[in-house]
N, C-alpha and C positions, 0 to 999 in steps of 0.2 A: 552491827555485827551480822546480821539475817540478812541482811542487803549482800552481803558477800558472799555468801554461800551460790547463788545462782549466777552469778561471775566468775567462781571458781569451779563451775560443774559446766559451764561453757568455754574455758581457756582447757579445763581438761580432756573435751569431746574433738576439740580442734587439733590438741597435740595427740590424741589419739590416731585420727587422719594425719596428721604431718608425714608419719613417714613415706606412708604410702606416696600422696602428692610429691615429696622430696626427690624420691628414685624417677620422677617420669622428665622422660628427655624428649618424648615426640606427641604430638597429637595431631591428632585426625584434623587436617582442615575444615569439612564436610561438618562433621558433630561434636570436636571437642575434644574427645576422649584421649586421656591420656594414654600413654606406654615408655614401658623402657625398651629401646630396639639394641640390640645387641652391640658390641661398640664397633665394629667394620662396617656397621651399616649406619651410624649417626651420623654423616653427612647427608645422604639421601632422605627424599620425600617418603612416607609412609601413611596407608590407609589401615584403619580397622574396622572390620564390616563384624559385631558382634555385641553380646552384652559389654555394657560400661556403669559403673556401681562407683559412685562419689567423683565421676571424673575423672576415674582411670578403668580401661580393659579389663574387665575379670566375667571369666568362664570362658566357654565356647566360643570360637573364631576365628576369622583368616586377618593377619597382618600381610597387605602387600606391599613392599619394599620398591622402589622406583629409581633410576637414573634418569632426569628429564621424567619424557611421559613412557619411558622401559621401562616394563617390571624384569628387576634382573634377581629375584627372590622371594617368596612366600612361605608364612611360618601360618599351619593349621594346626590346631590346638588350642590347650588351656591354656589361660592367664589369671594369675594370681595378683591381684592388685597391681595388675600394669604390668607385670612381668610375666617372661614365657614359662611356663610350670613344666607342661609336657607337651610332645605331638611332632610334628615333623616341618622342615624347613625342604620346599623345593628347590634346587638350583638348577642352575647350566649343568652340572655333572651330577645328578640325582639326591636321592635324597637323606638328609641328615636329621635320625630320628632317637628322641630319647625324653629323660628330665633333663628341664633343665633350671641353672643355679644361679638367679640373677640375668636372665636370659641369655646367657652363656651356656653351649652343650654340656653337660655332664659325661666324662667317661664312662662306658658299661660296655660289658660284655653280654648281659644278663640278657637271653633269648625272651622273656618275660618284660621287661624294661620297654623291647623292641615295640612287641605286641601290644602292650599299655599305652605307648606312644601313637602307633597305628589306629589302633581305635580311636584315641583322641583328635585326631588328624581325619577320620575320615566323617566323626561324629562331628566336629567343627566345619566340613566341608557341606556337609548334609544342613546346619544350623544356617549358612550364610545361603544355600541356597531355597530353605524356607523364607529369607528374609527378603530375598529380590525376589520371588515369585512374589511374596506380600504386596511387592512395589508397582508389581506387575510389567517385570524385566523377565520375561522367559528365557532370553536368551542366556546372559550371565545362571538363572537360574540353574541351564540344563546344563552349560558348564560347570558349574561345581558340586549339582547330583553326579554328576559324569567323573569328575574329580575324586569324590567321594568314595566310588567304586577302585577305580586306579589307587587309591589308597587303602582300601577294606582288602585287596588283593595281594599287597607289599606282605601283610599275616598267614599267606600261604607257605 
């Protein structure tokens, strides 16, 4: 009966991570890492340049979204066990920022929302570009210090 107790505090620890693991639809070729990418974009290739906590995206980061080798979208911001939380998505026709619900945008009007979202976006542009300077890729580097700023500015 003691023999069980420590098979059922390991079948518990696992369904505990299940969900998370269950929502990721894309990972990072590169490291692994899981995500959920929005569902217009689950046909395309996606990278995640940020932390990853049990095998899926959580905190700070850039998801870039790919057709072939085009990037035709990038989401800066949080991630919540693999999903997008808050921050802002680049596109062809600028930019789409907010919470978001299952990595689907949330509606909001809320001028506050905006700002909360911007700083997430600009503080994940800032995080990916400590991570290739680490790498010793200055160039990407200066690219999303640069990015960072064009995003700390969207809060004007």
């Amino acid at each position: 009966m003691f023999r069980l107790k420590p098979a059922v505090g390991l079948l518990a620890l696992v369904l505990a991570f299940e969900p998370a693991l269950a929502d990721v639809v894309g990972k990072d070729r590169t490291t692994g890492c899981g995500f959920r990418q929005p569902q217009e974009w689950q046909s395309y290739t996606a990278n995640w340049t940020g932390s990853c906590i049990g095998g899926v995206a959580d905190g700070l980061g850039v998801l870039r979204v790919y057709n072939q080798s085009q990037a035709i979208a990038t989401f800066y911001g949080r991630m919540l066990e693999g999903k997008m939380a808050s921050g802002a998505i680049d596109t062809a026709n600028g930019y789409l920022a907010g919470r978001f619900n299952d990595s689907a945008l949330a509606k909001s009007d809320d001028r506050d929302t905006f700002i909360a979202a911007f700083r997430d976006a600009s503080a994940a542009a800032n995080a990916a570009s400590e991570v290739f300077q680490s790498q010793g890729n200055a160039a990407s580097a200066k690219y999303y210090r640069d990015k960072a700023k064009q995003l700390d500015a969207q809060m004007d």
